[in-house]
C-alpha positions in Angstrom: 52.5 100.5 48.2 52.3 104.1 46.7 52.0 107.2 48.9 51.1 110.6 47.2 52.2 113.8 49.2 50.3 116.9 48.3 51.9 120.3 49.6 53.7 123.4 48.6 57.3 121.8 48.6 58.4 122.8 52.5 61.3 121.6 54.4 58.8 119.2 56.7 57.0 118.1 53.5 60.3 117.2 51.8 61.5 115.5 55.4 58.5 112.6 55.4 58.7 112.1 51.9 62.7 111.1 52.3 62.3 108.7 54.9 58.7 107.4 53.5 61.1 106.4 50.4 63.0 104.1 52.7 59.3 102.0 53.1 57.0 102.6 50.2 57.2 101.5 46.6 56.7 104.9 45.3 56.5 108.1 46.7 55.0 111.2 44.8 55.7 114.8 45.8 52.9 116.6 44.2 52.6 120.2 44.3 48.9 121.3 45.5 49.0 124.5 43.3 48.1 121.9 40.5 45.9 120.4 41.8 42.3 120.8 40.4 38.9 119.4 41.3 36.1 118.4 38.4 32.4 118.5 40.5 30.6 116.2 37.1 27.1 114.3 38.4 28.0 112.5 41.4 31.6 112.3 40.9 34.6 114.6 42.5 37.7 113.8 40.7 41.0 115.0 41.5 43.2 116.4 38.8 46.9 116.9 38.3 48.2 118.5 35.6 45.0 118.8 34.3 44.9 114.7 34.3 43.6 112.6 36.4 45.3 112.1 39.6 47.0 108.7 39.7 46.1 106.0 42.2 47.6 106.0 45.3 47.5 103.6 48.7 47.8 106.8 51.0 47.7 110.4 50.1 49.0 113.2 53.2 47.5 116.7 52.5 49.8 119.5 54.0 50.1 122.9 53.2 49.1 126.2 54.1 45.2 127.4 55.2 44.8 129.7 52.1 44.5 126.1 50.3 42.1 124.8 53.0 39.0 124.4 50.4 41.0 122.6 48.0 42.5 120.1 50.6 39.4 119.3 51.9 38.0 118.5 48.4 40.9 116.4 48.0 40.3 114.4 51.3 36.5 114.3 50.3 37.2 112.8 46.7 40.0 110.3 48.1 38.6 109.1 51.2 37.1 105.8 50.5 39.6 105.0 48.1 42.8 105.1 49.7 44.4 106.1 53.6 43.6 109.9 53.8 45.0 110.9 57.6 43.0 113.6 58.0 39.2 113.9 57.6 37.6 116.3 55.0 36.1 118.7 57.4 39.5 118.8 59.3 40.9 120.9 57.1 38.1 123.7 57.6 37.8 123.3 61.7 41.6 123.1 62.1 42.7 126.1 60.1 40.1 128.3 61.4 40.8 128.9 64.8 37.7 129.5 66.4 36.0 127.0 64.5 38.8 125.1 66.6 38.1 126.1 70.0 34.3 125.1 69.3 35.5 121.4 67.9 37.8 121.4 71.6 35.1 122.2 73.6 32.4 119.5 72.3 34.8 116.8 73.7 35.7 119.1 77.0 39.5 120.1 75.9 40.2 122.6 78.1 40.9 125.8 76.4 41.2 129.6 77.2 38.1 131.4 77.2 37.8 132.8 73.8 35.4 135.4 72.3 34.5 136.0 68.7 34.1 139.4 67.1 33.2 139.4 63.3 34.0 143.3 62.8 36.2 146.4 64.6 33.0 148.1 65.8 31.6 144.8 68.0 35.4 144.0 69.1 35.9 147.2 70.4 32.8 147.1 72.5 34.1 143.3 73.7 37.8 144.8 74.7 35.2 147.2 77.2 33.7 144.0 79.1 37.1 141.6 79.5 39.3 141.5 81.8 43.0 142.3 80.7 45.9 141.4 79.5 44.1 139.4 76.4 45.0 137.8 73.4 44.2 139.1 70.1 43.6 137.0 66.9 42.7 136.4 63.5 41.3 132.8 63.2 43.6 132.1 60.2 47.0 132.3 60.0 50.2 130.1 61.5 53.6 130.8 62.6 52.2 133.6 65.2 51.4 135.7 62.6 48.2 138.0 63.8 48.7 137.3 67.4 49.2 140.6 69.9 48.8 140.8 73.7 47.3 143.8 75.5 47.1 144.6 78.5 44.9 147.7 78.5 41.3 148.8 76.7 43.3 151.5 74.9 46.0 149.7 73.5 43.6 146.6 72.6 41.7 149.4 70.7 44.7 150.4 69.0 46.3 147.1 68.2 42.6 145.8 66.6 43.3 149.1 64.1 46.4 147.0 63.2 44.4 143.7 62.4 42.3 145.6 60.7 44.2 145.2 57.5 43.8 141.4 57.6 39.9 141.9 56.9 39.1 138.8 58.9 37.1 138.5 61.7 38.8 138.6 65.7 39.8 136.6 68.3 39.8 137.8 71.7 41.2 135.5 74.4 42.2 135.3 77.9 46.1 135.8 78.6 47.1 132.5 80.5 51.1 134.1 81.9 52.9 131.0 80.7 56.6 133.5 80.4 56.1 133.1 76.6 56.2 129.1 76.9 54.5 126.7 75.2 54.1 123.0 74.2 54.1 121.7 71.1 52.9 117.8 70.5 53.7 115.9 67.5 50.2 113.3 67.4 50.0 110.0 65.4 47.4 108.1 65.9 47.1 107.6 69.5 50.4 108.2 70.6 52.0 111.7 70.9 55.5 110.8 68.6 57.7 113.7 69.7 57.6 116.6 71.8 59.0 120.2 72.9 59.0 123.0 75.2 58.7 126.0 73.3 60.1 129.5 74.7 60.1 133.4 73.2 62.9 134.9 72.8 63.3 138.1 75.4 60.5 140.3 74.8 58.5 138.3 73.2 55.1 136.6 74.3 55.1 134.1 71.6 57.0 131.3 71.8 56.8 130.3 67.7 60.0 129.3 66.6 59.5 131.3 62.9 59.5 134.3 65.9 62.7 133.4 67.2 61.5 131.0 69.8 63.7 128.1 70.7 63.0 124.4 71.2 64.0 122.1 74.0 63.0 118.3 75.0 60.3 118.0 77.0 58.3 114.5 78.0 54.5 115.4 78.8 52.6 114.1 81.6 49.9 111.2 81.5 46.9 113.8 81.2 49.1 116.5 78.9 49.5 114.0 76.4 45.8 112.5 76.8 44.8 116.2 76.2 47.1 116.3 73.0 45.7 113.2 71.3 41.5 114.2 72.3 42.6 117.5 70.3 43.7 115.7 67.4 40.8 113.2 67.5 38.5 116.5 67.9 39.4 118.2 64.6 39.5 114.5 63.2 43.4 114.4 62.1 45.5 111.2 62.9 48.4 113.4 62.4 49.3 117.0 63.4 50.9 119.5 65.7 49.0 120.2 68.9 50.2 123.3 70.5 49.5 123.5 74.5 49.5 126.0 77.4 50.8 124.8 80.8 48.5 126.6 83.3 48.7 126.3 87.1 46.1 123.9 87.7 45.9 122.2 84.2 47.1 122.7 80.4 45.1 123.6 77.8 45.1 123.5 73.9 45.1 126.7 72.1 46.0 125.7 68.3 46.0 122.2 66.5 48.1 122.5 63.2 47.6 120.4 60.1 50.6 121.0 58.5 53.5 121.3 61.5 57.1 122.4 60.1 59.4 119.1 61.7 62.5 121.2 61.5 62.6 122.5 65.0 61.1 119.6 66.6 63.8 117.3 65.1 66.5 119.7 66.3 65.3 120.1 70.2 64.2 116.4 70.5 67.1 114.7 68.3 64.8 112.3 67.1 63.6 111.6 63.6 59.7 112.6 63.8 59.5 112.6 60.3 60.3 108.7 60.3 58.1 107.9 62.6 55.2 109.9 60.1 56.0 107.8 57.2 56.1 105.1 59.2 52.9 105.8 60.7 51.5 106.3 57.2 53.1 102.9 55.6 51.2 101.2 58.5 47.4 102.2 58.5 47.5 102.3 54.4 48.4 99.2 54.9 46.0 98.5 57.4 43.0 100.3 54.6 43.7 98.2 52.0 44.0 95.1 53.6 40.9 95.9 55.3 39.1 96.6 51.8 40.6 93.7 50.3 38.7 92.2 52.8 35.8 93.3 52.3 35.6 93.3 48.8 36.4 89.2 48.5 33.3 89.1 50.9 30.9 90.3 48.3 31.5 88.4 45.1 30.7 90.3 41.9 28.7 93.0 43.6 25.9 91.0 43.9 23.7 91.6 46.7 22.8 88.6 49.0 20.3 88.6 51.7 21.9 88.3 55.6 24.8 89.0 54.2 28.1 89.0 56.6 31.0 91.2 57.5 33.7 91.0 58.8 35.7 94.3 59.4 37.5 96.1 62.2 35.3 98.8 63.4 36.4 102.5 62.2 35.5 105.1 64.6 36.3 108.4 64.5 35.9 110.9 66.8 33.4 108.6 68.7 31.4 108.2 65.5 31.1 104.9 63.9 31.9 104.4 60.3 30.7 101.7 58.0 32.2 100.2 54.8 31.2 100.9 51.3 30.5 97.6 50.7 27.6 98.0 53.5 26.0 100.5 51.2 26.0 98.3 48.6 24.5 95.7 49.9 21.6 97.4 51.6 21.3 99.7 48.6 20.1 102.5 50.9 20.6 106.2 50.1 21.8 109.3 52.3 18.0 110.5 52.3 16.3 107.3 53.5 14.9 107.4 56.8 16.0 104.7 59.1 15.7 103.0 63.0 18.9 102.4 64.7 18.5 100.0 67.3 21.5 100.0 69.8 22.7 97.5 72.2 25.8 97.1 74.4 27.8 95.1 71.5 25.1 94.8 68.6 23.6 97.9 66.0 20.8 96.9 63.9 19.9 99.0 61.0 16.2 98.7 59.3 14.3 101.0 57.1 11.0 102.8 58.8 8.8 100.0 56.7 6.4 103.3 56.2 3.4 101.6 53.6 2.9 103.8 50.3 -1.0 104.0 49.6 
């Protein structure tokens, strides 16, 4: 079994690739920076070092959102050939965070109400209609970087003169008073692996730990951590950080990270989250290429046979069902055929429209 990290090199990154040592073959640390993509016909293929990117049985994508294009070619390219833990789109919905809060909200994750402003002039007139303190954002950025409070019109005004300099678009949300606390949630899968309280240092409304903030143990609740993994399963990652709000009658997400930093997690909670990723990771590659093994033995020499049976474990996503390449094959349909679904309680039939040409 081979794993293939792609990042920039961080502590985190550096973390899961020591302990995925101790349970795959091979484990390669590749920087993303040198990573290119070739677009040729219908082929995306992944370069490194300006060859083609090795086989792999898993590849993790981390790294920061000024990469998120790249990654998500990456994940597109890879996806059907080896375990890829978070889903092409992902990596444009989770690093954008409005885009975010729209993702939440189709699966009813409770979040703070949220408006979007896409220059100075229309935030300015938004900051006259809200009512205060708010937050204000930029949808990119991590580490609580681009994140201010106000709690008047006049010095919303004036902090947005500050933002201005990132050139991006703005985020202005409602102020839930949590006394600069937050949750952070480690998700694999569906299970939340580790877990802190988050709190700002004195004077400080956020609680990141790059800001000063300090981490401490904390064990979620039944719905909490219910609310952790439908985030994660919103933005379509099987592993990230999920950062939460703990109002008075029930929490809320406000941030799902792709790339978490594991250095402050493992300090409050003592635990080693970065084991239980690689292990994570040994487990469902496993899992993908026994499952395409599979497959593949059940269509002999790519020849396509009428009534032709499969058996798989079902892959949904997000509450969307995903079939097997080997499906494709077989039906030889393409993505612009029109089709009839016909849907039972424990049966899906698939048929062309059977439209006659004259």
């Amino acid at each position: 079994m081979r794993l293939a990290l792609i990042s920039l090199g961080g502590a985190g990154s550096k973390m899961i690739s020591e302990e995925a040592r101790k349970l795959f073959d091979e484990v390669e640390e590749i920087d993303i920076r040198k990573i290119e993509i070739r677009v040729e016909n219908n082929d995306v293929g992944v370069l490194y070092n300006e060859n083609p990117l090795p086989k792999f049985d898993c590849v993790y994508i981390r790294g920061s959102f000024r990469y998120a294009l790249l990654q998500r070619a990456i994940s597109f390219a890879l996806k059907d050939e080896c375990y890829v833990p978070i889903a092409p789109s992902a990596y444009t919905i989770a690093h954008d965070k409005f885009l975010t809060m729209i993702e939440l909200s189709k699966l009813k994750v409770s979040v703070p109400r949220t408006y979007f402003a896409a220059t100075t002039k229309q935030a300015k007139r938004m900051l006259e209609e809200v009512n205060y303190p708010v937050i204000l954002k930029i949808p990119s950025g991590t580490q609580g970087k681009g994140v201010m409070s106000a709690d008047s019109v006049s010095s919303a005004k004036s902090m947005l003169d500050t933002l201005e300099v990132f050139n991006q678009p703005y985020l202005i949300q409602e102020f839930i008073d949590t006394d600069a606390t937050d949750i952070r949630a480690i998700v694999a899968g569906d299970e939340v692996i580790a877990c802190m309280k988050r709190k700002g240092k004195a004077g400080e409304m956020r609680s990141n730990i790059h800001q000063g903030g300090i981490g401490i143990p904390f064990e979620m609740d039944y719905d909490t951590e219910r609310l952790a993994i439908r985030a994660a399963k919103a933005v379509k990652a099987d592993i990230c950080g999920v950062d939460l709000l703990e109002g008075i009658n029930k929490s809320m997400v406000i941030e799902v990270n792709l790339s978490p930093g594991l250095k402050g997690i493992t300090a409050a909670t003592k635990d080693n989250v970065a084991g239980k990723i690689a292990k994570f990771l040994f487990d469902e590659a496993r899992k993908f290429k026994s499952d395409s093994l599979e497959a593949k033995n059940l269509v002999k020499d790519d020849k396509i046979q009428a009534d032709k049976e499969l058996i798989v474990n079902l892959d949904i996503k997000a509450g969307r069902i995903r079939l097997p390449g080997e499906i494709t094959k077989i039906t030889r349909f393409n993505s612009d055929d029109e089709v009839v679904l016909v849907a039972d309680k424990g049966k899906l039939e698939i048929k062309e429209m059977g439209v006659k040409k004259e």
